[in-house]
GUKOL-843163 format. One line per field, with one value per residue (C-alpha): residue number from 1; x, y, z. Coordinates in Angstrom, 2 decimals, padded with zeros to 5 digits. Layout:
<nodes>
pos	[NUM, ...] .
c1	[X, ...] .
c2	[Y, ...] .
c3	[Z, ...] .
</nodes>
This chain:
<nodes>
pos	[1, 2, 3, 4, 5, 6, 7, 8, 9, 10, 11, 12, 13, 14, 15, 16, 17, 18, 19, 20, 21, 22, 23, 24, 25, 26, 27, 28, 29, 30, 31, 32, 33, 34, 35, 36, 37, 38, 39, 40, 41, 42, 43, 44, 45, 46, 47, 48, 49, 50, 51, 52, 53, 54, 55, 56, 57, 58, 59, 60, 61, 62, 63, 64, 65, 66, 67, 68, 69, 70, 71, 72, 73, 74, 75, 76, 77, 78, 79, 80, 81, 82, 83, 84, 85, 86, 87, 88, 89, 90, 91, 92, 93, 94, 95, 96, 97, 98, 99, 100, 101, 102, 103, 104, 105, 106, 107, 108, 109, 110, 111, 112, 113, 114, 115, 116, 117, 118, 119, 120, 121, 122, 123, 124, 125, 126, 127, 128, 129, 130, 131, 132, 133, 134, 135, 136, 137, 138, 139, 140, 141, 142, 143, 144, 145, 146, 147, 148, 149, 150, 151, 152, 153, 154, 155, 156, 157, 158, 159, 160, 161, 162, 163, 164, 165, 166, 167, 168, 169, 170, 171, 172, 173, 174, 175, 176, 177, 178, 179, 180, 181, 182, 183, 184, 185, 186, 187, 188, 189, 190, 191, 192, 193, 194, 195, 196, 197, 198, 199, 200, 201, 202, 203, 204, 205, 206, 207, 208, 209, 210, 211, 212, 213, 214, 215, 216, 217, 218, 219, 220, 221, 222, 223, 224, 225, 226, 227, 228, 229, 230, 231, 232, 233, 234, 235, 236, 237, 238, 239, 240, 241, 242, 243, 244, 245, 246, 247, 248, 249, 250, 251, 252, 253, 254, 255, 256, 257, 258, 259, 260, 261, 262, 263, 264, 265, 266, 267, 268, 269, 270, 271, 272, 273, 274, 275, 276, 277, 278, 279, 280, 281, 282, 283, 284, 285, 286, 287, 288, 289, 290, 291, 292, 293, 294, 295, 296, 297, 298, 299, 300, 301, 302, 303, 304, 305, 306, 307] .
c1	[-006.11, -003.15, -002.39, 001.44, 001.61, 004.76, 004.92, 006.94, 009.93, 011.04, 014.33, 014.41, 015.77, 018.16, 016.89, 019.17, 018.04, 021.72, 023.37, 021.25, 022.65, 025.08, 022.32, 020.35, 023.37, 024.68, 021.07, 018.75, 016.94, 013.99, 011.31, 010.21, 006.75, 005.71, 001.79, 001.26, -000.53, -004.39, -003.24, -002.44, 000.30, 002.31, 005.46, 007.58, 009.96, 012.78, 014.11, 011.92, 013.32, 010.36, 008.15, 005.47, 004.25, 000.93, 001.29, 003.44, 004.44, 005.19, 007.44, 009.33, 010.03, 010.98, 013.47, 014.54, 015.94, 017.84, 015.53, 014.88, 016.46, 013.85, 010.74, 009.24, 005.68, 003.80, 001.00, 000.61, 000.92, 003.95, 006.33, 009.27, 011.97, 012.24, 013.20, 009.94, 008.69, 010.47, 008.62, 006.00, 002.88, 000.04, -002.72, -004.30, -003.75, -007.43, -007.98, -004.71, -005.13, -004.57, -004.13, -000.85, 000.14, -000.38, 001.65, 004.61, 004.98, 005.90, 007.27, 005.86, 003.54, 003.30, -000.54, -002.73, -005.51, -008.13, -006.96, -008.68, -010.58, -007.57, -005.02, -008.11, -007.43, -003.69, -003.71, -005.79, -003.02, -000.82, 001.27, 002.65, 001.67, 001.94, -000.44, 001.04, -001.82, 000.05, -002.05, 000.65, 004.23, 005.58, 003.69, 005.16, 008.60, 007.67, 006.27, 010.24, 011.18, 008.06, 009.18, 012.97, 012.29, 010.21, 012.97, 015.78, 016.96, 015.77, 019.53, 019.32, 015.56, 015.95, 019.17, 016.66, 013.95, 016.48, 017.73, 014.32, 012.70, 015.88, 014.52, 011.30, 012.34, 014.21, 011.12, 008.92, 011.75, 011.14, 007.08, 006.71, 007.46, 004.79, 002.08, -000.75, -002.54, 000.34, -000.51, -002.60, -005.89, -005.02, -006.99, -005.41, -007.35, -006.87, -009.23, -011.69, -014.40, -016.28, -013.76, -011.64, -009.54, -007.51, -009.11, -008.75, -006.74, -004.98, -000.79, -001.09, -003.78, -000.80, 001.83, 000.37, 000.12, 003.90, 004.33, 002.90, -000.46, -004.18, -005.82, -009.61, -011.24, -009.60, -013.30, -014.52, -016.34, -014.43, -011.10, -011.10, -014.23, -016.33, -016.88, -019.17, -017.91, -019.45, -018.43, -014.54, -015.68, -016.95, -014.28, -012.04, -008.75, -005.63, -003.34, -004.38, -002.91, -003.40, -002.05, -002.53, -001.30, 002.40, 004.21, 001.22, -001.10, -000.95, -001.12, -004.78, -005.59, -004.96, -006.51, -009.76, -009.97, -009.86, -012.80, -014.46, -018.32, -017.49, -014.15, -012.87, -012.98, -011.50, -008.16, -005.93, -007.07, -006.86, -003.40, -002.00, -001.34, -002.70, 000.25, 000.42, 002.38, 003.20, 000.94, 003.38, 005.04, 002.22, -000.39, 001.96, 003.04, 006.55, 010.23, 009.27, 006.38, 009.65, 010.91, 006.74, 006.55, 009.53, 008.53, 004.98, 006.71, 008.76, 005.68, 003.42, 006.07, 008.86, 009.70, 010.62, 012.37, 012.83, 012.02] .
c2	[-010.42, -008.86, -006.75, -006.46, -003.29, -002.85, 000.25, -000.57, 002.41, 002.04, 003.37, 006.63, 006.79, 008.73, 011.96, 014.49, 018.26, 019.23, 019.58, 017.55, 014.87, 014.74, 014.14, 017.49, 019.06, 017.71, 018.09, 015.55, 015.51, 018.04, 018.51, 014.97, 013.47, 010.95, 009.15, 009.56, 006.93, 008.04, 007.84, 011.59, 012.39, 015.17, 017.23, 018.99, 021.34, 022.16, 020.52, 021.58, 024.30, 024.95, 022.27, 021.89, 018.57, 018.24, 015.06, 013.64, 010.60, 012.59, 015.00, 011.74, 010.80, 014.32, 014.15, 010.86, 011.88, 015.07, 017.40, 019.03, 022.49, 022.62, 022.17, 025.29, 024.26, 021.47, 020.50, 021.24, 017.43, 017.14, 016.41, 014.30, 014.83, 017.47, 019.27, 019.58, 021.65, 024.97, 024.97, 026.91, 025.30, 025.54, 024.30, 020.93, 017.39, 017.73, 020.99, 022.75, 026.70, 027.19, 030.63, 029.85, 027.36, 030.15, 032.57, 030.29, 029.73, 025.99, 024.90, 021.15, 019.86, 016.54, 015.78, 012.94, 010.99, 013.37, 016.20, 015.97, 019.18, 020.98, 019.36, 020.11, 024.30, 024.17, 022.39, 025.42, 027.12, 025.55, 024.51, 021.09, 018.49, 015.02, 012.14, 009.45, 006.88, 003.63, 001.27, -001.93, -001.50, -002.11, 001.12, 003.17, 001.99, 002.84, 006.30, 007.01, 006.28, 008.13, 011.71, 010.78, 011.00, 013.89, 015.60, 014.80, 011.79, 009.10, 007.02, 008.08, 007.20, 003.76, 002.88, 004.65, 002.47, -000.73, -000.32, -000.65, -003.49, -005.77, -005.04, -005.66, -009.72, -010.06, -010.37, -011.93, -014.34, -015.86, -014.77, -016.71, -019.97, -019.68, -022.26, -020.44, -022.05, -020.35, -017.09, -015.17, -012.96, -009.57, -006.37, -003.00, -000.47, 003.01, 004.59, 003.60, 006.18, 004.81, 001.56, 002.10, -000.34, -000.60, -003.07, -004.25, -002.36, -000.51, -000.20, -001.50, -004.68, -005.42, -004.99, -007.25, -009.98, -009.32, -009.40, -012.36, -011.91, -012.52, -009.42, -009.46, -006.65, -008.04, -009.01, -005.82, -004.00, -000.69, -000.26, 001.63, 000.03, 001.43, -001.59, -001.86, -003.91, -007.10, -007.72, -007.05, -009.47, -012.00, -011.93, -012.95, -011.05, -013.03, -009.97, -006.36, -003.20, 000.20, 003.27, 006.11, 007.07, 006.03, 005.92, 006.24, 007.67, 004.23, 002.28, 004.13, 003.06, -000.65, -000.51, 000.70, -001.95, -004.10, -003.06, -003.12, -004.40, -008.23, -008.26, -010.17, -013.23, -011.70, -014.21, -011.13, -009.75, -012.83, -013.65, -009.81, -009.58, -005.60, -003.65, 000.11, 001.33, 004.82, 005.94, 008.32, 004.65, 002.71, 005.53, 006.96, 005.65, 006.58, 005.39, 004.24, 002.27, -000.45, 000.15, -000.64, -003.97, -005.13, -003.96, -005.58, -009.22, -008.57, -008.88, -011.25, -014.13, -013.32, -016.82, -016.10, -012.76, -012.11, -008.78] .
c3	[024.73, 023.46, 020.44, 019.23, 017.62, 015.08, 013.67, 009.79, 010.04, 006.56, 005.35, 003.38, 000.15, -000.93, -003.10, -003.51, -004.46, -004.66, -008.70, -011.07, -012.67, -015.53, -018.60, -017.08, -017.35, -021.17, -022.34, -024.74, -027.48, -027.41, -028.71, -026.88, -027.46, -025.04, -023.97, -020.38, -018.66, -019.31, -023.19, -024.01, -026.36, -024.91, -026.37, -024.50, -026.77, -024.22, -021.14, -018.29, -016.04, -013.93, -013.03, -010.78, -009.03, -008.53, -006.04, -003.06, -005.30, -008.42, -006.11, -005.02, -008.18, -009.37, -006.21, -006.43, -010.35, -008.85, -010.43, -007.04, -008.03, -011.33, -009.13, -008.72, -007.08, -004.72, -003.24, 000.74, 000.84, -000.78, 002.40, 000.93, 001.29, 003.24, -000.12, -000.56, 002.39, 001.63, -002.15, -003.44, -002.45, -005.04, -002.95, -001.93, -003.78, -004.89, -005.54, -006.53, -007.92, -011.25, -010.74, -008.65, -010.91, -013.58, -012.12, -011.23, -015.37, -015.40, -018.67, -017.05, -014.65, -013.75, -012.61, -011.27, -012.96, -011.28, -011.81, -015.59, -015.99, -014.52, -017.03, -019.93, -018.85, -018.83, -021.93, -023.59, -022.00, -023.45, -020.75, -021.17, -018.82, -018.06, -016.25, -013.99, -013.08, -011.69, -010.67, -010.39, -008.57, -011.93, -013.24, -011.07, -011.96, -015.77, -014.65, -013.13, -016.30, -018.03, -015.81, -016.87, -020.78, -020.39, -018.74, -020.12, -017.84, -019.26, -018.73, -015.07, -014.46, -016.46, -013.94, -010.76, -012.14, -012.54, -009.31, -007.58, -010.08, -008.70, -005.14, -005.97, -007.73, -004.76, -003.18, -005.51, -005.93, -002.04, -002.43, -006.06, -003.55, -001.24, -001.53, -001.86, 001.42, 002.97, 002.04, 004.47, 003.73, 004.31, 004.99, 004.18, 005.76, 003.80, 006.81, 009.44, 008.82, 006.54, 006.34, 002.97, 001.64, -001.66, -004.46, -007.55, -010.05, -007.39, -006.99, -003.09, -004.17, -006.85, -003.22, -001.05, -003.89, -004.57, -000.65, -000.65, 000.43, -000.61, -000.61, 000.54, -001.52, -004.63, -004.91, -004.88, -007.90, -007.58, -006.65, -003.60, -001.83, 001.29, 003.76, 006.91, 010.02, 009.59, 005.90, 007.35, 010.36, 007.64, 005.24, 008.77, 007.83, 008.93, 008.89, 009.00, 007.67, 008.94, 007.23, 009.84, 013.34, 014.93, 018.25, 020.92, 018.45, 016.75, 019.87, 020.30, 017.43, 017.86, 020.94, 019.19, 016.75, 019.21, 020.82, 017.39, 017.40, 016.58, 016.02, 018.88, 016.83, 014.07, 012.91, 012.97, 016.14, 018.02, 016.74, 017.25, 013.40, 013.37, 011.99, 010.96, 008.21, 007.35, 004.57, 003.01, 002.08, 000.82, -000.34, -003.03, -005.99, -006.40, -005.31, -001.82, -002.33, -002.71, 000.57, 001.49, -000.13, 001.58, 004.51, 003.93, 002.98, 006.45, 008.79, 006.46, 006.09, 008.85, 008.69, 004.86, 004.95, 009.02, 010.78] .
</nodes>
């Protein structure tokens, strides 16, 4: 038996970190009061001139709106674009210090959903920050827009935003056609030990519908389920998704599901439909999740959109 490997090399988009745009530069309307996305009301007085991202996708989007120069601290996973690797790092996506975050006086930070009791202390701080929790492709286009108003760019994030929502009906367009017996079950794996997947209420569950797939922990009761072999090996996976390893690296991989207890009979094993993805693409919800869901609709329906 034979497994095709295709690694997805997705085009990068373009995120400069040269002069910020023209609305930075003109100014807008501050104070600004906006609700983040876990329902927080949140003013900031003055446009932002040191701001700290406290996640790979929010550092996209900060880049992808030209507000490179303004950033002023990352996460050590925050590796794009390459920007990003000569900022101050402020620790892990998990765990970042607020004692470096602190000292590197942000007049914004733009947080994830778990970092709650850290947002609680720089709120008694009162350091204004903001929450991006996308958990649909079209959430994370409204969270471009959500960092744009907060900083000033709201015209430039709304045309960013615009720009990436037409890419994104350009697919549903050709997806929204497919009969639904035509659609094949499709098994993202997020990592192989313990098996994760993405679930319901999750931005890539949302993808692979859009792409034009069935996802088979859309069942699940939590969003980002733990699976054991055999419920994978029942559920019989037409196409499967793996987010980690390329080049030879990935090839190893393959190779080891393959030799998985049972899954010889698995429908995407015995057709070769095992493909690995970069997770930097899929796992983050920001600019180039796009470029992810096209890439996705490429190897699910080639006879639709080609490779």
């Amino acid at each position: 038996m034979r497994l095709i490997t295709v690694i997805l090399l997705l085009a990068l988009l373009c995120a400069g970190c040269g002069d910020l745009p023209k609305e930075a530069a003109l100014g807008a309307d501050f104070p600004i009061t906006v609700t983040d996305d876990v329902g927080r009301e949140v003013t900031v007085t003055a446009s932002p001139g040191r701001i700290i991202s406290l996640a790979p996708s929010n550092t996209e989007i900060l880049f992808a709106l030209g507000l490179g120069p303004k950033i002023v601290g990352v996460t050590d996973f925050c590796n794009y674009p390459v920007e990003a690797l000569a900022k101050e790092r402020v620790g892990g996506f998990a765990n970042p210090s607020l004692e470096k975050i602190v000292f590197l006086e942000p007049d914004l930070v733009v947080a994830a959903d778990l970092h709650r009791e850290l947002v609680l202390q720089l709120d008694n701080l009162k350091i204004p920050v903001v929450v991006l929790n996308a958990h649909s492709v079209e959430e994370v286009l409204n969270d471009i827009v959500l960092v744009g108003r907060v900083t000033g760019l709201e015209k430039e994030a709304e045309r960013l935003a615009g720009e990436l929502r037409a890419r994104v009906e350009a697919v549903t367009e050709r997806t929204s056609k497919i009969a639904p017996s035509k659609r094949p079950r499709v098994y993202y794996e997020v990592w192989h030990e313990p098996l994760c997947t993405a679930g319901p209420g999750t931005f890539i569950d949302d993808l692979i519908g859009l792409a034009g797939g069935i996802n088979v922990a859309a069942d699940a009761p939590v969003p980002w389920p733990q699976y054991n072999t055999e419920v994978i090996v029942q559920k019989n996976p037409e196409v499967m998704l793996h987010s980690y390893g390329h080049g030879a690296a990935a090839l190893q991989t393959l190779e080891e599901i393959a030799r998985r207890p049972g899954w010889s009979n698995v429908s995407c094993v015995k057709s070769g439909r095992v493909y690995a993805i970069d997770a930097d693409l899929i796992n983050r919800a920001g600019p180039r999740l796009v470029d992810a869901l096209e890439a996705v609709a490429r190897v699910l329906h080639p006879e639709v959109f080609g490779r």
